[in-house]
N, C-alpha and C positions, 0 to 999 in steps of 0.2 A: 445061755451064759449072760451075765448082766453086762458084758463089753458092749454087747449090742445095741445098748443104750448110753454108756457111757461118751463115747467119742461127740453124741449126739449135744447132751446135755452138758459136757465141760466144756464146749466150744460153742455155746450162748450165753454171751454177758449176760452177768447179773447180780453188777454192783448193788450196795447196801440200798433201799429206795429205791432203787431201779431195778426189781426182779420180773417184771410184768412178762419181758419176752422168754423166758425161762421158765415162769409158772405158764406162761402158755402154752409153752413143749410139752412140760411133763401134764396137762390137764388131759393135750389130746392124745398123748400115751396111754392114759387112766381112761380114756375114754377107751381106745383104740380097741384097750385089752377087757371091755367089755362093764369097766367099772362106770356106778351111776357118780361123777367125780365133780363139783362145781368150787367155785372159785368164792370166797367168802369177802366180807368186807374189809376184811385189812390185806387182804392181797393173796394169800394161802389159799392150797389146792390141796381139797378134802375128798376122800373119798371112802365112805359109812360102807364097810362090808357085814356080813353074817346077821345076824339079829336084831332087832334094833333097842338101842339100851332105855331100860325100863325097870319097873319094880320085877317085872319077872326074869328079863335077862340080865339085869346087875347093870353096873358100867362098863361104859366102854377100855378097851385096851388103844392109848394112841401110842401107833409109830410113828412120830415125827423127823423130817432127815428137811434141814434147812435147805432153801435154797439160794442165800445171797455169797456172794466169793469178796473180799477184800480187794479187788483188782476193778481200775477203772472199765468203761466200758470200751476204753482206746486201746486197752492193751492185748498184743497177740496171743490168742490161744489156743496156738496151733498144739496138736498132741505130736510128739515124736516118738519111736521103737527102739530101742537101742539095746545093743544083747550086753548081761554083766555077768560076772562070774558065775553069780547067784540065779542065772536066769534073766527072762524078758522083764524091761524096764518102761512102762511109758512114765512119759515125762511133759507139763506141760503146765502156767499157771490155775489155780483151784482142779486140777485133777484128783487130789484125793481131798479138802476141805470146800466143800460136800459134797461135790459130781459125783464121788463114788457112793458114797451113803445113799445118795438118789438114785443110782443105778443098781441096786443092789434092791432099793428097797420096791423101784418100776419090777426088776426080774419076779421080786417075794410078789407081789400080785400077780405077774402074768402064770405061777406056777399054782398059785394057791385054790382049793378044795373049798370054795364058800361054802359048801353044803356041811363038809363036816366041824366047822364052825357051830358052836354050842354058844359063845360070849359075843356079844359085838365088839368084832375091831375098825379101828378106824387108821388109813392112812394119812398123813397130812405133809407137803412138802410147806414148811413154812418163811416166810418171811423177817430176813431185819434180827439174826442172830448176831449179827458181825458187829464191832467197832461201836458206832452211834445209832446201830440198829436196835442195841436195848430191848434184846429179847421179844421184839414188838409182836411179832405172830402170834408164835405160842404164848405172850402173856392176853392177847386179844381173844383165843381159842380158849386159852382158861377163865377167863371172867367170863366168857357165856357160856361154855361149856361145864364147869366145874363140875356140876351136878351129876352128870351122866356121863362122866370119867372115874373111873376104876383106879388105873392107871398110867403113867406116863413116861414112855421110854424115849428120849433122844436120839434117834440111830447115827452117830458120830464118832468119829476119833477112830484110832489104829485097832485092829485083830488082837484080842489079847489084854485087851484095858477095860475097866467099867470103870465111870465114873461113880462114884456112891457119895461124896462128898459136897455140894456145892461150894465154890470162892463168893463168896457176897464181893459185891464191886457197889462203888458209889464214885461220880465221873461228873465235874464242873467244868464250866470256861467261866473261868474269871478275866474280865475287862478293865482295863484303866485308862482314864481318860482324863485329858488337861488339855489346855489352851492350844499348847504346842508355839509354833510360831518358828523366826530366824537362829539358828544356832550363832553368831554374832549378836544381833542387835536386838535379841528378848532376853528377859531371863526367867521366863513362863520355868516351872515343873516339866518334869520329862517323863511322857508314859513310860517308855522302857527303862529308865529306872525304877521305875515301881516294879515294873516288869523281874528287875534283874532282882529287886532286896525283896519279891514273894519269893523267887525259886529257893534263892539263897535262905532264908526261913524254911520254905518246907520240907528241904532236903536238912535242916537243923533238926526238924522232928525226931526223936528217939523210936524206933521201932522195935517192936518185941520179938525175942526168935522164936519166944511160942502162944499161939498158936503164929503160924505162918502169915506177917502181916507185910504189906508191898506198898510202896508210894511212887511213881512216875508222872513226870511233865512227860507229856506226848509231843505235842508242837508248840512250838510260839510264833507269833506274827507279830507284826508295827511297823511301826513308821516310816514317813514319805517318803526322805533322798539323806546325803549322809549331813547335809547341812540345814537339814531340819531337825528341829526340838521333837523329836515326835508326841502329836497329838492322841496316839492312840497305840495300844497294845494288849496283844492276848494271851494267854495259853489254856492249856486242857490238862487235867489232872483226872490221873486216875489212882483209884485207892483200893485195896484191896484188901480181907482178910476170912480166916476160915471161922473166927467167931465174930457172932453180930453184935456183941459190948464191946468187943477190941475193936472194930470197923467203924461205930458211931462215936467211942472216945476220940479215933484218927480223926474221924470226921470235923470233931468239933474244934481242934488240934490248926489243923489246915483250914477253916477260915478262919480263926481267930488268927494264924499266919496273913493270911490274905487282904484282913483288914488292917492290923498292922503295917503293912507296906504299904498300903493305900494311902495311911495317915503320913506314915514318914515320911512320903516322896508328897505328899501334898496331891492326889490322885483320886480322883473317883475309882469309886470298884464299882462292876453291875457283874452278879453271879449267876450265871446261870446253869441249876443241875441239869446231866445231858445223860444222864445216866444212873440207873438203879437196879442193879442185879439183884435177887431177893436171896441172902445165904438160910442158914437155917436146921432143918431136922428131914430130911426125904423119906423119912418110915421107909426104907429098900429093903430092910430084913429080907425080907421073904421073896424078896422081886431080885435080889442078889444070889439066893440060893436054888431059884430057877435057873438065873441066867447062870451060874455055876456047873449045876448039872447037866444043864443042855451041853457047853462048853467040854464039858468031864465026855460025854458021847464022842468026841471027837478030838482027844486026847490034847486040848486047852487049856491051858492051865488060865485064869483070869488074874490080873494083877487090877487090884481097887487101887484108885486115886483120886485126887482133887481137880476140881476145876469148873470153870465158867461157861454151862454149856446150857439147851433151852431148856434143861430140865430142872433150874433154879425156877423157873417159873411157877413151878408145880408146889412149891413150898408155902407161901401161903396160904393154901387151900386143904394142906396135909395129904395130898396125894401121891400115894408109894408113887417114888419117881426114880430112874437112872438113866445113865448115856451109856450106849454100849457099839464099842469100836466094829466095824465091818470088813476092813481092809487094810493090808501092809502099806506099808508108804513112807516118805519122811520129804523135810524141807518142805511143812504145809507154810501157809504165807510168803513164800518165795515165787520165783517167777520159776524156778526148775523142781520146782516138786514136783516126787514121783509116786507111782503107787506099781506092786507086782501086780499084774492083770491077773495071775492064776489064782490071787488071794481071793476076789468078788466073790468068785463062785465058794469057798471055803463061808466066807459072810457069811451069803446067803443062808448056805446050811445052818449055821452058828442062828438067825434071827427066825429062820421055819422051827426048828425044833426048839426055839425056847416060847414062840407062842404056841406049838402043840403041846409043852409042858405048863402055860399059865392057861389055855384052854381048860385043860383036866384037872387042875386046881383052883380051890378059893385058896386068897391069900388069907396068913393068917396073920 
């Protein structure tokens, strides 16, 4: 059962940047279970099974299942048990975004058959999916790997979902800065107005209802005390949409807001992008109609959707890519998310039988 690793893995921090003691768990699990598993330069824990990819074995199949969680490294991650109508409930921060993917995907190697392996697959617990993590693993795995990749599966999100769509995301901090000084006896510019008349601009922006396009300030910071001009102020913007002309019109949209306010409040801006999701075309045809059938074996129905997950990454390189859900659960990014434990095992099945069906197939 993949519980037997789960408890292990959701109760080792490992915040965005900070994965090292969590890729360390899962490296000597991969190791433990006989995998030759090492640890790459952007911080991901790889581990090359069956063939090795080439002109004669084709590319590689990656299973990817991140390992960074949204939750400081101070916060308690204790798992709890708790019975609910529907059955056994654990519940605990990052218990099912990603611990359970990783636990699911630790059990798919401890059960798996290298021998009967015909394609090289490769496992990868990666790095830096989250928040300001910007996809950094898997886009670090795909510029050296591109070539000898096949394939790119995500292993993420709930039982029952494939992702088929990438959200393109593009993610600034914009800064303003002025003199500052006495709130009595200057009369310097005030960062946080500059602050206040960008939001108020970008939230002016016109949004389209199709395709599906998003604008969010995340946080803001500034200034000293309440009788200071403040010299300084930030925020974080993030932009979202499902096509890449609507996503780089927003773009261009929201700093021409940004420089505007800069100007009116008399403010320097310094922009700095903090983020580039790549949207695009994921060629899944055929990586959809496996993971469908495998699904269909086990009376599954899959529902396709949208979303920001490491398999954006795979778009620039044309690499058939999807995210495909492992486990029940809900309230991810909460401190009480839960996952049904009896789901894992369902996973599993659901990720062994759709690579024993991309084994027996070229994609077409």
């Amino acid at each position: 059962m993949p519980l037997e690793y789960l408890s292990r893995i959701s109760q080792t921090a490992a915040p965005t940047f900070f994965e090292a003691q969590r890729a360390k768990l899962v490296l000597e699990l991969w190791r433990e279970l006989g995998a030759d598993a090492e640890l790459d330069a952007a911080g991901n824990v790889v581990a090359r099974v069956g063939p090795s990819a080439g002109p004669t074995a084709g590319g590689a199949l990656v299973l990817a299942a991140h390992l960074d969680t949204v939750f400081s490294s101070e916060t308690d991650l204790t798992v709890r048990q708790t019975m609910m109508q529907e059955g056994k409930r654990w519940t605990g921060a990052g218990l099912g975004d990603n611990s359970s993917s990783l636990a699911v995907l630790t059990a798919f190697l401890r059960d798996l058959e290298e021998k009967r392996l015909k394609r090289p697959l490769w496992l990868v617990a990666n790095v830096g999916e989250e928040g300001l993590g910007d996809l950094r693993g898997a886009k670090a795995l795909l510029e050296r790997e591109h070539k000898n990749i096949a394939a790119f599966v995500a292993v993420d999100g709930y039982l029952g979902l494939v992702v088929t769509r990438p959200v393109g995301v593009k993610r600034y901090r914009a800064s303003f800065h002025t003199a500052g000084g006495h709130s009595w006896g200057d009369r310097s510019p005030s960062a946080i107005r500059a602050l206040g008349l960008a939001i108020n601009a970008l939230y002016g922006i016109p949004l389209p209802a199709h395709p599906r396009t998003t604008l969010n300030v995340g946080t803001v910071e500034g200034g000293t005390s309440v009788n200071s001009i403040a010299p300084f102020a930030s925020l974080l913007l993030d932009l979202r949409s499902l096509e890449q002309d609507t996503l780089a019109a927003l773009e261009r949209q929201a700093l021409h807001a940004l420089e505007g306010a800069a100007t009116q409040a008399e403010a320097k801006l310094t922009l700095e992008k903090v983020g580039d999701r790549p949207g695009g075309d994921l060629n899944n045809a055929a990586l959809l109609k496996l993971a469908r059938a495998a699904a269909a074996d086990f009376n599954l129905e899959l529902q396709s959707t949208a979303s920001s997950t490491d398999a954006n990454a795979a778009a620039p390189y044309g690499i058939p890519a999807l995210a495909l859900g492992v486990y029940e659960g809900g309230n991810a990014h909460r401190l009480d998310e839960w996952v049904r434990p009896d789901s894992l095992a369902r996973g599993k099945k659901l990720l062994e039988r759709f690579v024993e069906l991309y084994q027996g197939k070229v994609l077409e």
